[in-house]
C-alpha positions in Angstrom: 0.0 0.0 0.0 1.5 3.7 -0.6 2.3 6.0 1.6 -0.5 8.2 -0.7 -3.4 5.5 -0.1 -2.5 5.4 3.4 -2.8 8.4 4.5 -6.0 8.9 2.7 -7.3 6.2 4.5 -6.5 7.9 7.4 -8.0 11.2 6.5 -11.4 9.1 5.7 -11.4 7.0 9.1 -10.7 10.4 11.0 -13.6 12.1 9.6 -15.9 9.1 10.3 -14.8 9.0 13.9 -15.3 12.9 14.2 -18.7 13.2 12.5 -20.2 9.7 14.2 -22.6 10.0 16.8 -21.0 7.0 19.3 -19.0 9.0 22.2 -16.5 6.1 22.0 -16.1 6.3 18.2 -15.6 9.5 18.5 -12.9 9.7 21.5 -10.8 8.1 19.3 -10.3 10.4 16.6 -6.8 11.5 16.8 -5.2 9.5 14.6 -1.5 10.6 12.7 -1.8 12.2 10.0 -5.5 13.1 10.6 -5.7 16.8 9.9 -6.4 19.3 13.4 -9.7 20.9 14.3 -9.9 23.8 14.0 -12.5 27.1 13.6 -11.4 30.4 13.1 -8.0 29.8 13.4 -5.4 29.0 10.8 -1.8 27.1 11.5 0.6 29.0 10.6 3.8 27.1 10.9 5.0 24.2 13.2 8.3 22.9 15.5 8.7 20.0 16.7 10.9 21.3 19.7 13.3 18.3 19.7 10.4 16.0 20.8 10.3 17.9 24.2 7.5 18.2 26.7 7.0 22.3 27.0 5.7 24.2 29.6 5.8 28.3 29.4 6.6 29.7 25.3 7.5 33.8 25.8 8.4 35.8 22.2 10.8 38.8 22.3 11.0 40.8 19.6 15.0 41.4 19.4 16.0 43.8 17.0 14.9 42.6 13.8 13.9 39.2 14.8 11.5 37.5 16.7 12.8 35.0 18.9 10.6 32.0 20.9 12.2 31.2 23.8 10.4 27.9 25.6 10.5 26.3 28.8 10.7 22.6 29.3 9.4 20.1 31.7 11.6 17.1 32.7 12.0 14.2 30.4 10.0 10.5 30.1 10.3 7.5 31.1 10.9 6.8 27.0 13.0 10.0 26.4 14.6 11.1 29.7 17.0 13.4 28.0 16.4 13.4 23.8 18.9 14.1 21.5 19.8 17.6 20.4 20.5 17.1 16.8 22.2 20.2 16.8 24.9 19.2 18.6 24.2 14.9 18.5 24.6 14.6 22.0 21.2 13.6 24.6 20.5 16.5 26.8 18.3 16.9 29.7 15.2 19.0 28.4 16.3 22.7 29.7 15.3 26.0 27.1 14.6 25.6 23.3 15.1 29.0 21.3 13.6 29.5 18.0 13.6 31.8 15.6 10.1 32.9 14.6 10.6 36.2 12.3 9.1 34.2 9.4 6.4 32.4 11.3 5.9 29.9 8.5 9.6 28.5 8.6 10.4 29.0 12.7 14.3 28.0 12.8 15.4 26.0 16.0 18.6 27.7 17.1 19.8 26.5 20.6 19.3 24.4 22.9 20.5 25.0 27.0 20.0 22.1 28.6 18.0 21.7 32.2 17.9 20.2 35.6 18.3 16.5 35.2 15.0 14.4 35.7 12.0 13.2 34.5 8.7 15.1 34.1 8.1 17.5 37.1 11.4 16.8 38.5 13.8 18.0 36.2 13.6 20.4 32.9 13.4 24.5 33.4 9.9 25.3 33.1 9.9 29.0 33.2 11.1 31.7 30.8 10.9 35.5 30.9 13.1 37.6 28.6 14.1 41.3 29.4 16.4 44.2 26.8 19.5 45.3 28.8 18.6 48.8 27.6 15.1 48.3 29.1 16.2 47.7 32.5 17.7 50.9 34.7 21.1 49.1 35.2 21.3 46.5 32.2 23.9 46.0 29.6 22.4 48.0 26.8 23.9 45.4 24.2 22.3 42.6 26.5 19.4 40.4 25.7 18.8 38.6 29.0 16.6 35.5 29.7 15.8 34.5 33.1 14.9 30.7 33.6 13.6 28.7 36.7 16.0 25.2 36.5 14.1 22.6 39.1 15.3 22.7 42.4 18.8 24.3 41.7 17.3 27.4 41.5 17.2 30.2 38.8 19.5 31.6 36.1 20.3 34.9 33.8 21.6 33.9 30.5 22.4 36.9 27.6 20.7 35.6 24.9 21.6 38.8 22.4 23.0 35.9 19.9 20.1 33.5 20.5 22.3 31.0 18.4 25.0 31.2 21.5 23.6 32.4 25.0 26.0 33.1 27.7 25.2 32.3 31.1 25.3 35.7 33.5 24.6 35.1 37.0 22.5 32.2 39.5 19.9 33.1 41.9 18.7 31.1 44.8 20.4 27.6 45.6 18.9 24.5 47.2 15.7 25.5 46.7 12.3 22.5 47.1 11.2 23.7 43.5 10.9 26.6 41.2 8.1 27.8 38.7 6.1 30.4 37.1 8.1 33.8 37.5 7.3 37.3 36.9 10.0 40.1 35.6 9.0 44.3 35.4 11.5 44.9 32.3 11.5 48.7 33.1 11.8 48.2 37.6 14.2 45.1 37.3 11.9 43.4 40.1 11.3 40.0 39.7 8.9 37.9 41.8 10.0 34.3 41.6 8.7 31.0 42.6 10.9 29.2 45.2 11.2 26.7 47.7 12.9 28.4 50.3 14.9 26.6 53.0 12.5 26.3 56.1 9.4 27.2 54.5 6.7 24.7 55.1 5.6 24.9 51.3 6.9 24.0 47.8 6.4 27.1 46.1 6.2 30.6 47.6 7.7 33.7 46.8 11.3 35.2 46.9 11.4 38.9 45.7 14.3 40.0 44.0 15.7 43.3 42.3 17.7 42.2 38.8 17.7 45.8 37.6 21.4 44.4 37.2 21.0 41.0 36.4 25.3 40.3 37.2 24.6 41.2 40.4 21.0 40.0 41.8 19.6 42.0 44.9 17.2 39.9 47.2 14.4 42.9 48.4 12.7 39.8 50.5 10.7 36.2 51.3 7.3 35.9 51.1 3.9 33.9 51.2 0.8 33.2 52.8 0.9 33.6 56.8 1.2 29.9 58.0 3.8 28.8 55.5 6.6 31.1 56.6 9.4 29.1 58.8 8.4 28.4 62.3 4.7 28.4 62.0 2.4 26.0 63.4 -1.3 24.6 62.3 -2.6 24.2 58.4 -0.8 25.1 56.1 -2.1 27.4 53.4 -2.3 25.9 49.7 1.2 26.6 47.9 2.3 29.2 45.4 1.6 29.1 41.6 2.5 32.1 40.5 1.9 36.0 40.0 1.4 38.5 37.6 2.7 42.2 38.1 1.3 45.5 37.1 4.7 47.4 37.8 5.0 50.5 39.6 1.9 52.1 37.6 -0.9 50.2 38.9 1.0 49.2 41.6 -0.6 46.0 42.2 0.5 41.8 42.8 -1.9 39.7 41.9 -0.6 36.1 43.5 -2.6 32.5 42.4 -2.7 30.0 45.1 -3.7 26.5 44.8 -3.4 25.2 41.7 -6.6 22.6 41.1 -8.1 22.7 44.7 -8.5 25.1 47.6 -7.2 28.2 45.6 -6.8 31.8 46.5 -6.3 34.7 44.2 -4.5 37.4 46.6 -4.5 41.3 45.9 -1.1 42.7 46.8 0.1 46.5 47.3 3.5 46.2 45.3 4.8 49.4 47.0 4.3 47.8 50.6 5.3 44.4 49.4 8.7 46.0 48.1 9.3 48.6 50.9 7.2 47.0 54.3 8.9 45.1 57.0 10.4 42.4 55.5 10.7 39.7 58.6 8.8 36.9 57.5 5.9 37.0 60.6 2.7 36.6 59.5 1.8 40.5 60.8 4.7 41.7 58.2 3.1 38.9 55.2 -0.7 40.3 55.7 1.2 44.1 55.8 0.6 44.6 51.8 -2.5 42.7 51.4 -5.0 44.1 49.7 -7.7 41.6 50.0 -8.2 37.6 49.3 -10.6 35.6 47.0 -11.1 31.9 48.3 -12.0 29.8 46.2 -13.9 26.5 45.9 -12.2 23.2 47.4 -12.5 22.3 44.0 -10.8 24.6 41.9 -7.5 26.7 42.2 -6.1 29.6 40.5 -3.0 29.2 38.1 -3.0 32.2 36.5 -4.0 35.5 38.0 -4.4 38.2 34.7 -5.0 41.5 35.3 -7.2 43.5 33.3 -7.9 47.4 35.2 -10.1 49.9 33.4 -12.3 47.7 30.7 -15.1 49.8 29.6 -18.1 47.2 29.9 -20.9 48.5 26.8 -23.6 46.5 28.7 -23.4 49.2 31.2 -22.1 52.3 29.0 -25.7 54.5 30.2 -24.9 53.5 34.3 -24.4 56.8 36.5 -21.8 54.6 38.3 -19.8 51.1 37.2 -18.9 51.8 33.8 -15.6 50.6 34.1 -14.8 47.7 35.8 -11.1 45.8 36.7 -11.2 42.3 35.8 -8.9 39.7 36.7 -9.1 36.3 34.6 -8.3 33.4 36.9 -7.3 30.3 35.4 -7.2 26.9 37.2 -5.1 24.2 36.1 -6.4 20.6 35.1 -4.0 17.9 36.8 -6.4 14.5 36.4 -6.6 12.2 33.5 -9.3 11.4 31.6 -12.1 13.7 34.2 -10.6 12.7 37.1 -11.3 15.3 39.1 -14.1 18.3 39.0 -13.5 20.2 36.1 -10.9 23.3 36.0 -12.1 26.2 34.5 -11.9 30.0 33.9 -13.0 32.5 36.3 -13.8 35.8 35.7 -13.7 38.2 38.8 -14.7 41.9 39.3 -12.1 43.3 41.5 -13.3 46.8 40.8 -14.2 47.4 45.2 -10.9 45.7 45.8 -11.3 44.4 49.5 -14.6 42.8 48.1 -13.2 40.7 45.0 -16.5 38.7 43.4 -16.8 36.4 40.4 -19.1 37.5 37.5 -18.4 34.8 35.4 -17.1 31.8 33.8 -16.0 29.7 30.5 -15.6 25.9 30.0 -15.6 23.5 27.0 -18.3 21.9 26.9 -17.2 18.5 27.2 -19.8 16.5 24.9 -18.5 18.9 21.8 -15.6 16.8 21.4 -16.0 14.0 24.2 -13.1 15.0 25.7 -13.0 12.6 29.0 -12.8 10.1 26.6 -10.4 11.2 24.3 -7.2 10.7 26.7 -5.2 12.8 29.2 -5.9 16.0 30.9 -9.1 17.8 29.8 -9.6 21.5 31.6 -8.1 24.7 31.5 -4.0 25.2 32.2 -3.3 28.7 31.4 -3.9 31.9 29.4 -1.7 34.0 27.5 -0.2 36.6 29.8 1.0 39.3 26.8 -0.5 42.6 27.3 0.2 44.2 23.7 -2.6 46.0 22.8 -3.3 43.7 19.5 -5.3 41.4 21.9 -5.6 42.9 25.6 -8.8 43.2 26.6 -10.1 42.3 23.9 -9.5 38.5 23.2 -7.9 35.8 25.3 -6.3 32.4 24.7 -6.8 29.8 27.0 -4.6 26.6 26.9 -7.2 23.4 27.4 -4.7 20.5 27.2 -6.4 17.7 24.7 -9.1 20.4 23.7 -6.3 22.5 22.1 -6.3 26.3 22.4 -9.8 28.4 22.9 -10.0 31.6 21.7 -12.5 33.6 23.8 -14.1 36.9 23.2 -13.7 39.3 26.7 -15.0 42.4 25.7 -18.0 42.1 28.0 -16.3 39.9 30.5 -19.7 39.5 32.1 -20.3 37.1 29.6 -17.1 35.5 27.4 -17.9 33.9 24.5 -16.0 31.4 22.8 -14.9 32.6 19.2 -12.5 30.0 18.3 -10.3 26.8 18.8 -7.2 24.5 17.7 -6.8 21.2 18.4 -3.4 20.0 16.7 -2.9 17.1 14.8 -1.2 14.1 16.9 2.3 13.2 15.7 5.1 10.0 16.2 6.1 11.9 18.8 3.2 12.5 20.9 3.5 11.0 24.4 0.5 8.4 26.0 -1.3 9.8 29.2 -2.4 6.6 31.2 -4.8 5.8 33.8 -5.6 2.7 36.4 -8.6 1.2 35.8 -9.3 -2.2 37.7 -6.2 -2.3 38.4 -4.9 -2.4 35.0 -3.2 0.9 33.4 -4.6 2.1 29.9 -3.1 4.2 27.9 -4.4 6.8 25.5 -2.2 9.2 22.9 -4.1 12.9 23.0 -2.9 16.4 22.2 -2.2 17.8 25.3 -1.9 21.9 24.7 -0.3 23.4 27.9 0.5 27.2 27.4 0.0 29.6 25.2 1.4 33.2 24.1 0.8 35.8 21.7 3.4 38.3 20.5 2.5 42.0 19.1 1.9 41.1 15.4 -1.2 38.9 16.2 0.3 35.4 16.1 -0.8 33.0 18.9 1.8 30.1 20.2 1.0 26.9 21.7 3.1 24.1 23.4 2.2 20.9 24.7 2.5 19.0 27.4 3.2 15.6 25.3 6.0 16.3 23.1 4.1 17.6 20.3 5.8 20.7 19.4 4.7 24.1 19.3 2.1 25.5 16.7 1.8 29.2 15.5 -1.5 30.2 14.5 -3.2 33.4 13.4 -6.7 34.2 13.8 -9.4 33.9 11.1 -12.9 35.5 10.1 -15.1 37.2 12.2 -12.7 36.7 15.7 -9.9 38.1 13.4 -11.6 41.3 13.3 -12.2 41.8 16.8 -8.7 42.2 17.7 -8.6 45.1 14.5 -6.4 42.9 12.2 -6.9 43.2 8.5 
């Protein structure tokens, strides 16, 4: 049989499977070389990222190029450290960088290998990238990318040659874990997530200044009161991570909790920086603005931060006209629906010591019979780019084996879903497994983790199961609401 007839057949079986009305037909339908689902959004171009499981994508533009610089999760148990065919040598996953100027033809470029270990115990996760000449005591001729590594802690590489980063300076050491960092290019301060010595969590906070990224300033340690060192009683839920509004707005927003008992915590950045710094728990509630706990069932991974949005609905109100939003994202952990379902949140934090949820946005899970299909099903993360090409006006919302949705916030009241893309499966996707009686089964799924968007309009994903990432632009009528021709 050719390779031609083949993958016809494959095309034909796919779109039986899609289009049939049995649920376990149709949980089946990822097939290689089945083409993605997709509507109103186009693939642009595609990398296969070495094979590597990818957490957090973040594109700079540098100069005359655009540059995609992606975080890694540890290796498999069937690739615990891939080969690098640039240099034919098996590295542990760390950083990929890739060259995305022409967005139809990205070009991997390097390579800097991670912590040692498989899946969530080895790899470097995070990424954030900052201009020397944007930060007050930067090389101007520096590119610099800081990068949480595992438990060794965090590093500054130059990455002003992409092709050939230089490493710069180490922050933290013998840390329990690191993970989703935030860095204010124009302040230098960098909020990143640590395991400090003596804390009684995983993940909480160290603050650091990295105006001067050779010479990293610690401002200070922080958390929730309860996990600081020498505490007794419950512990409060661990860190995720946090999302900055700079001097400006002058505002932290923190996200607790992951998938269960989560808390979304409002932060004066001036206090944080500049209160008493002693880790008690009078010093920890000092800049707090106010908490939102969540349900037992759900947990914020992403806290995003949108002040100011003029609502329409309520354009003729003598008061409430404007409203500040933040979009809290939980993060699916369960295969296969094991768990209550993780979703996106939508909460008015406009009376900030009164934070309240307006709304919310899910899948539906019988449009594709997604518990069925294999791995994780439920939200993970949004895009955290505030360019004005899609701020406030549309969001992107990483939903592991239901691909990328692409929902319309104007009215954040009531988000509507204007889009999705759910890649095709390739050699190199990885199998997600379950027990069941006792017996593990394994299914092969797409499983889209983050997502990011860069000033020209194109939208990145990574996934979770070696897949690659996927550049995509939108299409029709949700192209138009972000003003692109």
């Amino acid at each position: 049989m050719s390779g031609f007839v083949r993958l016809a057949i494959l095309v034909v079986v796919y779109f039986l499977l899609n289009f049939a009305g049995c649920r376990g037909l149709h949980a089946q339908a990822q097939v290689i070389g089945a083409p993605p689902e997709a509507s109103n959004m186009h693939l642009v171009g595609y990398n296969d990222l070495q094979g590597r499981s990818a957490y957090q994508p973040t594109i700079h533009h540098q100069g005359d190029r655009w540059i995609a610089y992606i975080g890694h999760h540890g290796g498999t148990d069937a690739a615990p450290d891939p080969v690098n065919p640039l240099t034919g040598k098996a590295e542990p996953n760390g950083t990929s960088i890739v060259d995305v100027t022409d967005p139809a033809h990205p070009k991997y470029l390097h390579h800097i290998p991670g912590q040692e270990g498989k899946y969530e115990s080895g790899g470097a996760q995070m990424v954030r990238v900052c201009d020397g000449k944007t930060l007050p005591k930067g090389d101007p001729n520096a590119v610099y990318m800081l990068r949480a590594v595992g438990s060794q802690g965090h590093e500054i590489w130059n990455v002003a040659d992409p092709a050939n980063p230089v490493p710069v300076a180490r922050v933290g050491e013998g840390l329990k874990d690191t993970h989703k960092n935030w860095w204010e290019c124009d302040t230098g301060i960098a909020y990143l997530v640590s395991g400090a010595p003596g804390w009684r969590v995983r993940r909480m906070t160290q603050v650091y200044d990295l105006s001067n990224p050779a010479h990293p300033v610690k401002i200070r340690d922080f958390g929730l009161p309860g996990q600081e060192p020498g505490s007794t009683g419950a512990v409060p839920t661990e860190l995720h991570g946090a999302i900055s509004t700079g001097p400006q707005g002058n505002r932290v927003y923190f996200g607790y909790g992951t998938d269960k008992g989560g808390i979304m915590q409002i932060v004066d950045r001036d206090k944080l920086l500049h209160g008493p710094k002693e880790p008690t728990p009078e010093n920890l509630r000092y800049p707090e603005i106010s908490q939102l706990t969540m349900s037992a069932f759900n947990g914020a991974h992403t806290t995003f931060p949108m002040p100011g949005m003029a609502i329409a609905e309520f354009a003729k109100d003598k008061d409430g006209q404007k409203r500040d939003i933040v979009m809290i994202v939980d993060e699916a952990i369960r295969n296969e629906c094991g768990e209550p379902r993780q979703m996106v949140w939508f909460a008015d934090v406009t009376t900030e010591t009164r934070p309240m949820i307006i709304s919310s946005y899910t899948v539906p899970e019988a449009s594709g019979n997604f518990c069925e299909r294999g791995g994780r099903f439920g939200s993970h993360s949004s895009n955290e780019s505030m360019a004005g090409v899609y701020y406030k006006k549309l969001a992107f919302i990483a939903f592991f084996n239901a691909g990328v949705r692409a929902l319309d916030i104007r009215d954040p009241f009531h988000p509507k879903e204007v889009g999705y893309f759910i890649p095709s499966i390739t050699a190199a996707t990885d199998k997600r497994c379950v027990t069941v009686d006792g017996k593990e089964r394994c299914k092969v799924a797409i499983q889209t983790n983050n997502v990011e968007t860069d000033d020209r309009g194109y939208i990145y994903i990574v996934d979770r199961a070696n897949t690659g990432m996927h550049i995509l632009e939108m299409t029709g009528a949700a192209r138009a609401i972000a003003g692109l021709k």
